[in-house]
C-alpha positions in Angstrom: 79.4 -0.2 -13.8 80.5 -2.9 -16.0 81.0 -2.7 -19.2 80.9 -5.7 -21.3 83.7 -7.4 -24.0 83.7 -5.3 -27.3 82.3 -7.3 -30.5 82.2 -7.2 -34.0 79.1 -5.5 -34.0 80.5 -2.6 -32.4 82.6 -1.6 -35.5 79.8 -1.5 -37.3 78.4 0.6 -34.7 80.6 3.5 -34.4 81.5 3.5 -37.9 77.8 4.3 -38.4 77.9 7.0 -35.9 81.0 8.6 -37.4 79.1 8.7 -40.6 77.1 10.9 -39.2 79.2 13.6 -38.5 80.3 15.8 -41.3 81.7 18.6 -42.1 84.6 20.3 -39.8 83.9 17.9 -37.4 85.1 15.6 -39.6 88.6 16.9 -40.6 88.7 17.4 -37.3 88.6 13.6 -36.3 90.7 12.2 -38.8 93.8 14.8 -38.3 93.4 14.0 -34.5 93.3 10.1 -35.2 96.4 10.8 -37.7 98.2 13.2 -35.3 97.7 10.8 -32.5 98.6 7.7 -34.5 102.3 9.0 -34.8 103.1 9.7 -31.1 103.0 6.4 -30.3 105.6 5.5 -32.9 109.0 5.1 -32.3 111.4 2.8 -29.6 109.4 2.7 -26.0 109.3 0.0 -23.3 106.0 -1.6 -23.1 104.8 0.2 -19.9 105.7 3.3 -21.4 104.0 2.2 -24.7 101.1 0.8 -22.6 100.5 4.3 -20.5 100.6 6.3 -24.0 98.6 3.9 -25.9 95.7 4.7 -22.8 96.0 7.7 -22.4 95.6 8.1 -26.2 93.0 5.7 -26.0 90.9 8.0 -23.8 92.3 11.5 -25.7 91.1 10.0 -29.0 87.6 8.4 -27.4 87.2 11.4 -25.1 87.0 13.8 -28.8 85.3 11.3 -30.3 82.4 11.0 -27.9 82.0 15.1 -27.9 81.9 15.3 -31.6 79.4 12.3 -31.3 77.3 13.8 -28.4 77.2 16.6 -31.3 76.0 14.6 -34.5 74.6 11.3 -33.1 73.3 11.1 -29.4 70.9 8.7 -29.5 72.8 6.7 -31.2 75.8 7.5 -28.8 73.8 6.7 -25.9 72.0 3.7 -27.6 75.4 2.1 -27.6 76.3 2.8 -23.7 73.3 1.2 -22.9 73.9 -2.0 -24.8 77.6 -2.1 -23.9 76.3 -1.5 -20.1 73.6 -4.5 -20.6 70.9 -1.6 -20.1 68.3 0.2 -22.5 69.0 3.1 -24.4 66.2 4.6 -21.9 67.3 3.2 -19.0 71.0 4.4 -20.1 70.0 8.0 -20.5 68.0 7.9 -16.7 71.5 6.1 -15.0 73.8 8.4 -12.8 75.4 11.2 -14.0 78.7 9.6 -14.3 77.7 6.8 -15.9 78.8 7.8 -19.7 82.3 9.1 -18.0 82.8 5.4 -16.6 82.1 3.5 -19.5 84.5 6.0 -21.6 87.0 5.3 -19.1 86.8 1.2 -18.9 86.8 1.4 -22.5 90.3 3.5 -23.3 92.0 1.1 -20.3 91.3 -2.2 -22.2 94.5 -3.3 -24.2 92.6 -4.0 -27.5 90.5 -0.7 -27.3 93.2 1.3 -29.4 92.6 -1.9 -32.0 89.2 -1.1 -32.0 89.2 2.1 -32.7 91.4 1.8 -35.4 89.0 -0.4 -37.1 86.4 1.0 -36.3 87.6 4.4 -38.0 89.2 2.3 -40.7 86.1 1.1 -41.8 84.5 4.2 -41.6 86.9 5.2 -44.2 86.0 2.8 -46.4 82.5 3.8 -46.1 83.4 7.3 -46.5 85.0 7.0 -49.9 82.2 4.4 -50.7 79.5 7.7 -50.8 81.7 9.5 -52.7 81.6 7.0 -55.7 79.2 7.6 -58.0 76.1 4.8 -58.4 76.1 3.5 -61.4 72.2 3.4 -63.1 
């Protein structure tokens, strides 16, 4: 299955999704993100830091994608299906591996842990953005 080049859009994407889980759930994401963040500090050769940057790639998206499944599915698979060139619909109705393959083409790409960052970085922003109160 191929999975087309990430975009700016897609930020804007899963920082919407990741709104829209709350709660536990969220703690839960942010001290995994956090934890995960720091094990990939420190002196390492690139292939070294290239394996554990994947492999964290995939830990991260692999969590990410559960609590998603949890708090935002459509959306979830909405987003497979444009990243796969396919309708959410025809997404869903795809082989049963599909969602499996595009989590793992995603978390092998070199900029995916960028993304991610981002991504969550914006949804930060966005975070502390409802917490302000509106002015009348």
């Amino acid at each position: 299955m191929e999975v087309r080049e990430l975009k700016t859009k897609d930020i804007f994407t899963v920082a919407k999704m990741l709104l829209k889980i709350s709660g536990e759930a969220r703690e839960e994401i942010s001290t995994l993100i956090s934890s995960k963040q720091k094990e990939t500090e420190g002196e390492k050769d690139k292939a070294e830091l290239k394996k554990q940057q994947t492999d964290l790639g995939l830990q991260i998206f692999m969590s990410l994608a559960t609590k998603l499944m949890e708090h935002a599915e459509d959306d979830l698979i909405s987003w497979f299906g444009d990243l796969t060139g396919m309708t959410k619909e025809e997404f869903a109705n795809s082989e049963l591996t599909a969602s499996l393959d595009v989590i793992e083409e995603l978390s092998e790409r070199d900029d995916f842990k960028t993304f991610l960052s981002r991504a969550y970085a914006l949804y930060k922003k966005m975070t502390v953005s409802e917490k302000v109160p509106k002015k009348n």
